[in-house]
C-alpha positions in Angstrom: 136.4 53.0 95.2 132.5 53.1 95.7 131.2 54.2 98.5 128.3 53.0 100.7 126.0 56.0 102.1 123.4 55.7 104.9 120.6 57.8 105.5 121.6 61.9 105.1 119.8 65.0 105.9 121.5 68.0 104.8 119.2 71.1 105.9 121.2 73.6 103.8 124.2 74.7 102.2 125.2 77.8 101.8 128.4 78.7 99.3 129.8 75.3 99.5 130.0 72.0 98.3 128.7 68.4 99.9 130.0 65.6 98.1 129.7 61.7 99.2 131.8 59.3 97.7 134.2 59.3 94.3 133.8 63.3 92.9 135.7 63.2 88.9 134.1 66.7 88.9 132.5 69.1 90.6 131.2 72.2 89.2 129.0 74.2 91.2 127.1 76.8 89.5 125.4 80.0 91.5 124.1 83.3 90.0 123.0 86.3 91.8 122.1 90.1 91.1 122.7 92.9 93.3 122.1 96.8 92.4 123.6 99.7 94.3 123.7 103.0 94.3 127.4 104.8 93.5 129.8 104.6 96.6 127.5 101.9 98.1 130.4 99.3 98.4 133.3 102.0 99.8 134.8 99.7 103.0 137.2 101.4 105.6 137.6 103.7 108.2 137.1 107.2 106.7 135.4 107.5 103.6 134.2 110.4 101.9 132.2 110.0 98.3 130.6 113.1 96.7 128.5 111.7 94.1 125.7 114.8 94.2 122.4 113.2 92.5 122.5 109.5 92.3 120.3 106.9 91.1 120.1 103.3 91.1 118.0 101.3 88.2 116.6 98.4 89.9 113.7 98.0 87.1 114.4 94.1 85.4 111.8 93.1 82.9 114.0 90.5 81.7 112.6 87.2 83.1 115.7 85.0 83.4 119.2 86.1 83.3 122.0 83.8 83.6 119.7 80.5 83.4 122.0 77.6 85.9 121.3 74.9 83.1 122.4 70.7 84.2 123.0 71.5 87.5 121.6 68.7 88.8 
């Protein structure tokens, strides 16, 4: 059933959805990078990592890469 939407201002969304009306699909699409060093992620109450020398490679000279193609 259509549906008949008045004036909406959506500031922002973060990690979700906003649909108005009749959805068939939805697909949302997201891409994101993150670089860490080893033992960076270790969650709970007594953690103990020996990693001795430890580096990260942050250096990118790819310009795009996942590309978020039709996700209009």
């Amino acid at each position: 059933m259509p549906a008949l939407i008045g004036p909406v201002q959506i500031v922002s969304v973060g990690g979700g959805v906003v649909t108005f009306g009749d959805t068939f699909y939805v697909s949302p699409k997201s891409g994101s990078k993150t670089a860490a060093g080893s033992g960076s992620f270790n969650t709970g109450n007594f953690i103990n990592t020996n990693t001795g020398i430890s580096g990260t490679n942050t250096l990118d000279p790819d310009i795009n890469d996942q590309n978020n193609v039709a996700n209009a």
